[in-house]
C-alpha positions in Angstrom: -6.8 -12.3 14.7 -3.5 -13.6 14.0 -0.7 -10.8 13.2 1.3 -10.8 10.0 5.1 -10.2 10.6 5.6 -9.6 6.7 3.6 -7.9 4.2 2.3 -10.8 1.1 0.1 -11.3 -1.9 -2.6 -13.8 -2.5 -2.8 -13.6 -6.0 -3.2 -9.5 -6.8 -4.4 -9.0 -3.2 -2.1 -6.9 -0.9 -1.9 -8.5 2.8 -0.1 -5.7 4.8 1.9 -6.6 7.9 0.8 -6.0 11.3 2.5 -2.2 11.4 1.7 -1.6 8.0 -1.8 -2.2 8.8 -1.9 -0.2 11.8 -1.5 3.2 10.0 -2.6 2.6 6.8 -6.0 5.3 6.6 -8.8 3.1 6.1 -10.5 5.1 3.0 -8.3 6.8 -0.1 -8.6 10.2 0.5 -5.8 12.1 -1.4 -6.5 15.5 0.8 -5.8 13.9 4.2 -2.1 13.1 5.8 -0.6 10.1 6.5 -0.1 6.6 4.5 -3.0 5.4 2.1 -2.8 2.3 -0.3 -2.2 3.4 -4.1 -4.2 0.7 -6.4 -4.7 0.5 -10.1 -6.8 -1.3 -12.1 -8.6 -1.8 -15.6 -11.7 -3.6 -16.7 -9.7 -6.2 -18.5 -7.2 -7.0 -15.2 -8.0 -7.1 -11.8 -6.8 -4.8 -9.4 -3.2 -4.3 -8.4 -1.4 -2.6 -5.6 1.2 -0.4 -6.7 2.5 0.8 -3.5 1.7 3.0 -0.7 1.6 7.4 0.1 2.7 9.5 2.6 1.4 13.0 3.0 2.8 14.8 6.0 0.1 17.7 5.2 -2.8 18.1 2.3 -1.0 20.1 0.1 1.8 18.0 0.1 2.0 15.9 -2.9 3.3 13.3 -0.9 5.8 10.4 -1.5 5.3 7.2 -2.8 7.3 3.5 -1.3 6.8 0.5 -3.1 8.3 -1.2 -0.2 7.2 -1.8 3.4 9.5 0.3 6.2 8.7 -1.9 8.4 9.1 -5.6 7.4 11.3 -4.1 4.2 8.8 -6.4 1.2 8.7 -5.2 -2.1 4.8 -4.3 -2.1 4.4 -3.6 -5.7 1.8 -5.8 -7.1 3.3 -6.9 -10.4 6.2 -8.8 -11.6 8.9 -7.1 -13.0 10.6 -8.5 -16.1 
């Protein structure tokens, strides 16, 4: 499998890098810790990713990056105008 060194889009599908993609949880679970993929969606649009949690415990409410730390891409799934 062939690593990413920057996080992309194909269209309103988020590609996480490689380090991204090492510690995202696999399932969105809002009472566990640790980084989880925040995505939105309607039936009219498909959906989009609007950026990413951390929760250092599960009562935290937890912070939100619309940016990568790692590779430093904007990983909001929409344009802004």
């Amino acid at each position: 499998m062939k690593r990413k060194k920057k996080c992309s889009f194909e269209g309103a599908r988020f590609n996480p890098c490689w380090l991204m993609d090492e510690r995202l949880l696999p399932e969105a679970n809002d009472q566990r810790t640790g980084l989880v993929m925040v995505n939105v969606g309607t039936l009219q649009k498909p959906t989009r990713t609007i950026g990413v949690t951390h929760k250092k415990n599960s009562k935290d409410a937890g912070v939100m990056l619309n940016y990568c730390p790692w590779c430093g891409k904007n990983i909001e799934g929409w344009k802004k105008k």
